[in-house]
C-alpha positions in Angstrom: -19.1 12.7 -35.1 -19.8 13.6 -31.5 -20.1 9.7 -30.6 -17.0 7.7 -29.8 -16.0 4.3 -28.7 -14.6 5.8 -25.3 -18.1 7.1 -24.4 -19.7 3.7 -25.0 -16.7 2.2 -22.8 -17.7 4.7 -20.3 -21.5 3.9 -20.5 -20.2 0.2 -20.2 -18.5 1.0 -17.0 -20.7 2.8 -15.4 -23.8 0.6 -15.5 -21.5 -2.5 -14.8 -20.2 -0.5 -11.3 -23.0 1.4 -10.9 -20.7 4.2 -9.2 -18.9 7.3 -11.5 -15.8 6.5 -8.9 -15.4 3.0 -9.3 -16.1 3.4 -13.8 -13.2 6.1 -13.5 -10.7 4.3 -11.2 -11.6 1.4 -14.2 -11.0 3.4 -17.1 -7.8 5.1 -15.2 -10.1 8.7 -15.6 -10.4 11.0 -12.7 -14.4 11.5 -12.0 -14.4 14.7 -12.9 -13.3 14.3 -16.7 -15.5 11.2 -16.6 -18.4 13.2 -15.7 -17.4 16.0 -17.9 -17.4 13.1 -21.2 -20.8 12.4 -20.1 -22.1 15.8 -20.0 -20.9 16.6 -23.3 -22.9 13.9 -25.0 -25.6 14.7 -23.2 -25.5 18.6 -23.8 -25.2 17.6 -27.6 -27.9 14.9 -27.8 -30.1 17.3 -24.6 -30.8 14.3 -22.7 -29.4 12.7 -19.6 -27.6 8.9 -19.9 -28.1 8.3 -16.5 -30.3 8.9 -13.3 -27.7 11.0 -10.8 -29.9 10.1 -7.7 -30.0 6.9 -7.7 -27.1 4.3 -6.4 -26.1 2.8 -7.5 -26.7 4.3 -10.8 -28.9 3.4 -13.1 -28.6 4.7 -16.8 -31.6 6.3 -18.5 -33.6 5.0 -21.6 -31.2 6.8 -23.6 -28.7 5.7 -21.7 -29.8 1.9 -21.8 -29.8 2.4 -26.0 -26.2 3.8 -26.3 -25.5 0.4 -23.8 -27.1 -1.6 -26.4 -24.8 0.2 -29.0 -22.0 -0.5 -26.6 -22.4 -4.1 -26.1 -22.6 -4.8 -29.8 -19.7 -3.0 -31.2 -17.2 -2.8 -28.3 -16.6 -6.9 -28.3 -16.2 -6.4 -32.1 -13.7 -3.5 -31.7 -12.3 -5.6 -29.6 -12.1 -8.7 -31.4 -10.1 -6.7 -34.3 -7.3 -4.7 -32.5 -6.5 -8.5 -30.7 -6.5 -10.3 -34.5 -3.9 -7.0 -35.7 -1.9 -7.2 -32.9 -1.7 -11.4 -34.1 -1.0 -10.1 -37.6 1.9 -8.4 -36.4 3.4 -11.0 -34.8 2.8 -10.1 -31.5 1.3 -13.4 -31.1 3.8 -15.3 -28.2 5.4 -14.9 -24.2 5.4 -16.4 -21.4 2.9 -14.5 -18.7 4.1 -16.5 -14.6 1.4 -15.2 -12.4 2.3 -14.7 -8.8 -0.8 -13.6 -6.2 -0.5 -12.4 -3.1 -4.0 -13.0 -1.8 -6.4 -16.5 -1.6 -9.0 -14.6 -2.9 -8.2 -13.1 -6.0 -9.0 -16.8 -7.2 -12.5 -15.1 -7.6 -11.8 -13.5 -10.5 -8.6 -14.5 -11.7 -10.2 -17.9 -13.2 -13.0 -16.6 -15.0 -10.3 -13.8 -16.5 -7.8 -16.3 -17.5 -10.1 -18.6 -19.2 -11.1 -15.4 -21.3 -7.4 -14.8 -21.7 -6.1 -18.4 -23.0 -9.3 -18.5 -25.8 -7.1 -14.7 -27.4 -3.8 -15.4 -26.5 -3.5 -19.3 -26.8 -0.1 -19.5 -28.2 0.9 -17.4 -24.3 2.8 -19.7 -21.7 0.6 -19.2 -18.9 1.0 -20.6 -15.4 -0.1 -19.1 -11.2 1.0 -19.4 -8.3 0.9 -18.1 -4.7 3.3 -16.2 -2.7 3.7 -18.1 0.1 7.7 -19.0 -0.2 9.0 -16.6 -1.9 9.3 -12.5 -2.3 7.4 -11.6 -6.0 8.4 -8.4 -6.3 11.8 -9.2 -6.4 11.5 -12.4 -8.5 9.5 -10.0 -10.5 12.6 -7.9 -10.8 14.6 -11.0 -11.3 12.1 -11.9 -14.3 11.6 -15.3 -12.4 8.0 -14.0 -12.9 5.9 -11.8 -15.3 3.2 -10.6 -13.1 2.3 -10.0 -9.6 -1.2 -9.0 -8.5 -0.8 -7.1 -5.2 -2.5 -4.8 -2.4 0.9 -2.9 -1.5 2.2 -0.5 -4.1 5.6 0.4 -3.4 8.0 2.1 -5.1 10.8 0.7 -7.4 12.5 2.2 -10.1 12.4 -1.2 -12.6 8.2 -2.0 -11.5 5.5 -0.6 -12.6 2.1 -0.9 -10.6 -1.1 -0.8 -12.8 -4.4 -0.5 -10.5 -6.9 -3.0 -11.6 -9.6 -1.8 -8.9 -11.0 -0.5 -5.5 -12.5 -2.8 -3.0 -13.9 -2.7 0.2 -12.9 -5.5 3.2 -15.8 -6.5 5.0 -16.9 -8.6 8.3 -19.0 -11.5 7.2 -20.5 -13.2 10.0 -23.5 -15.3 10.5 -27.2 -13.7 9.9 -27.8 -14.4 13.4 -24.6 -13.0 14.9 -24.9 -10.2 17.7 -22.6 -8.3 15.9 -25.4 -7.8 13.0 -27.1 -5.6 15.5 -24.1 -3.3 15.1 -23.7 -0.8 12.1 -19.8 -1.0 11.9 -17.2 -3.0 14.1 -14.6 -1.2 16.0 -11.0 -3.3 17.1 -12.6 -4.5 19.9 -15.7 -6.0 18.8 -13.0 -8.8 17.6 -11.3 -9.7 20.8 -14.1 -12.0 22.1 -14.3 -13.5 18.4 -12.9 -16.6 16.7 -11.1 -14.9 13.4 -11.3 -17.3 10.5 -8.4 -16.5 8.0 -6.4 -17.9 4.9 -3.3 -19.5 6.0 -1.4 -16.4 5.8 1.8 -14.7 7.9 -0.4 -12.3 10.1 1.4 -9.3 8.8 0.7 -10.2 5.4 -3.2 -9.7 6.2 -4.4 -6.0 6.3 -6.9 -6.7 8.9 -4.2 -6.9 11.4 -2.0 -4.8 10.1 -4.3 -1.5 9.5 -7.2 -2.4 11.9 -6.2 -4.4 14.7 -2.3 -4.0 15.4 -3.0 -0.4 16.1 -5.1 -0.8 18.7 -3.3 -3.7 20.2 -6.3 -6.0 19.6 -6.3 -10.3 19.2 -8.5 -12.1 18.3 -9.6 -14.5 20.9 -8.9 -17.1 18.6 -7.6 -18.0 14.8 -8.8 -20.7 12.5 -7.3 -21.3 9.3 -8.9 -22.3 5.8 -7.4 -22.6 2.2 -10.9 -22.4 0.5 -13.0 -19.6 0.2 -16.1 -21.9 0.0 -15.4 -23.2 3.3 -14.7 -20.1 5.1 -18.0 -18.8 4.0 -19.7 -22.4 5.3 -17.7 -22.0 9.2 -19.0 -18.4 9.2 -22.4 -19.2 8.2 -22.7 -21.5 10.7 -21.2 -19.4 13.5 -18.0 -21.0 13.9 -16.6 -17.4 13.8 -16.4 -14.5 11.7 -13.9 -13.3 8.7 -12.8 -9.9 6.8 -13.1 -10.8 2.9 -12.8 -8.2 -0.1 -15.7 -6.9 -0.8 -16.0 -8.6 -4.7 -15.8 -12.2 -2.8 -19.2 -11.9 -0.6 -21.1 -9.6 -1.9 -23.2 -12.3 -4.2 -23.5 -14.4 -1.1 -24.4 -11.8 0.8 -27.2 -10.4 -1.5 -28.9 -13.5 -1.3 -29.0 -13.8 2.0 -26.5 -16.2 2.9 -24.3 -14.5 5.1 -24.2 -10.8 7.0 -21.5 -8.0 6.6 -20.4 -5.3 8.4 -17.3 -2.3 7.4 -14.7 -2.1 9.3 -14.9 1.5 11.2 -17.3 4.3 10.7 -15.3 5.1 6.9 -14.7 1.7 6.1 -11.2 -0.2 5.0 -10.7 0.4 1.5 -7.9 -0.6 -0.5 -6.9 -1.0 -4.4 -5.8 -3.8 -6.1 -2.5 -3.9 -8.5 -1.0 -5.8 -11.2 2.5 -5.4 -11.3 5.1 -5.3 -14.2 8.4 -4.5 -15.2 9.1 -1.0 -17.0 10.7 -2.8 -19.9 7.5 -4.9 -20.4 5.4 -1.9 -20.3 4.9 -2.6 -24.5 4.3 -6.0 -24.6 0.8 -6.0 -25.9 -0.2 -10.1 -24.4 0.6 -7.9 -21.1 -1.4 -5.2 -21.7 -4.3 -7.0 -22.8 -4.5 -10.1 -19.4 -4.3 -6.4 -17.7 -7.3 -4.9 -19.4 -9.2 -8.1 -19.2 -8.2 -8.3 -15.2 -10.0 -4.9 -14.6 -13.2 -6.4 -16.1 -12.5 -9.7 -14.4 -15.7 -8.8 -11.8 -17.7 -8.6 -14.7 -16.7 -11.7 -17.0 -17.7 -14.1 -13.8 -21.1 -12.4 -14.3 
């Protein structure tokens, strides 16, 4: 049967990102092989699943059928391997979530509320990194889980990308700064900076953007919300650098402006870290899987 569940997992992923690099970085492929699965349904079958000129992409009538297909069994698939892995006993744990960044509130709810509905009987509680250092309470098994930016290495952790995202500039749709098509360093130093009550070396847009180039902000405000940040920038009170999965709804409709950061961007990968020994623990595995569809379930 030349059909399998990975090429409807692939569909899935590729009309939910619209992109063949962000589907692979989801389904841990490298682009090549995913476009090489593609091909070889489409070879078999001598159609095409999705239109390549388009972006983002945008999957084909036959494409949109095997989607159909997709959404109906995959959920079902699914629903099984979670009730065997309950049959086996794997049923029980205790999953501490420690986040490094405000903003991964975003999806993190919307994924956790899918998570306690299949793994009720898990101990689940979150909490910020403010006070402490994760990964070594992570080490110390004072936590489970930390979801990261900085991969580093360590013999005991293991550091499982969930996604890519981009940081972008919001700013008000009036700002001067719309008139630009990226912002360099300097383009901040006459700005107010609005920011999440982080250390300032904790924050990558001063430690990759504007540390380098010895550039301040004329001046910092501070907000816990990511409601209100979006409400001081909207009404000009200054501008911020948020991932790109926490605007671009707001932006879209119209509510804000964004610009990248430099001509190429500031990219960056997200990562859920575990120990080794852990690596098996299938109530791990699965809030992992669920967290690299997390941008999809708040849909």
């Amino acid at each position: 049967m030349i059909l399998e569940l990975r090429h409807l997992r692939s569909l899935k992923a590729i009309d939910e990102t619209g992109s063949l690099i962000q589907a692979a970085d989801r389904l841990h492929l490298t682009q090549s092989a995913l476009s090489h699965q593609i091909k070889t349904v489409e070879r078999y079958f001598e159609i095409e699943l999705y239109q390549r000129k388009y972006k983002p992409l945008r999957l084909t009538s036959a494409g949109q059928r095997l989607l159909s297909l997709a959404q109906r069994i995959l959920p079902e698939v699914d629903a099984a391997e979670h009730e065997l892995k309950h049959l086996s006993g794997e049923v029980t744990g205790r999953l501490h979530i420690t986040i490094e960044c405000h903003s991964c509130f975003e999806w993190l709810v919307p994924t956790l509320d899918h998570y306690r509905k299949r793994w009720p009987e898990v101990e689940v509680d979150i909490r910020l990194a403010n006070n402490f250092e994760p990964i070594n309470a992570l080490s110390k098994e004072q936590v489970d889980l930390v979801i990261t930016t900085d991969e580093v290495k360590h013999k005991e952790i293991n550091f499982e990308p969930l996604f890519e995202y981009q940081a972008l500039t919001i700013m008000a749709n009036d700002h001067p700064l719309t008139q630009k098509k990226y912002l360099t360093a300097n383009d901040f130093s006459d700005e107010t900076l609005i920011t999440y009550p982080v250390e300032q070396q904790r924050l990558d847009i001063f430690t990759q953007f504007l540390n380098p180039d010895q550039v301040a902000p004329k001046q910092i405000r501070q907000s816990e919300l990511t409601v209100m940040i979006l409400q001081l920038v909207a009404s000009r009170r200054g501008i911020a650098v948020l991932p790109d999965w926490v605007v671009n709804e707001y932006i879209n409709n119209g509510y804000i402006s964004s610009r990248p950061l430099g001509a190429k961007g500031m990219h960056g990968m997200l990562y859920a870290a575990i120990r080794r020994i852990d690596n098996n623990q299938a109530y791990l595995k699965d809030f992992i899987s669920l967290a690299r569809e997390g941008l999809f379930l708040k849909k």
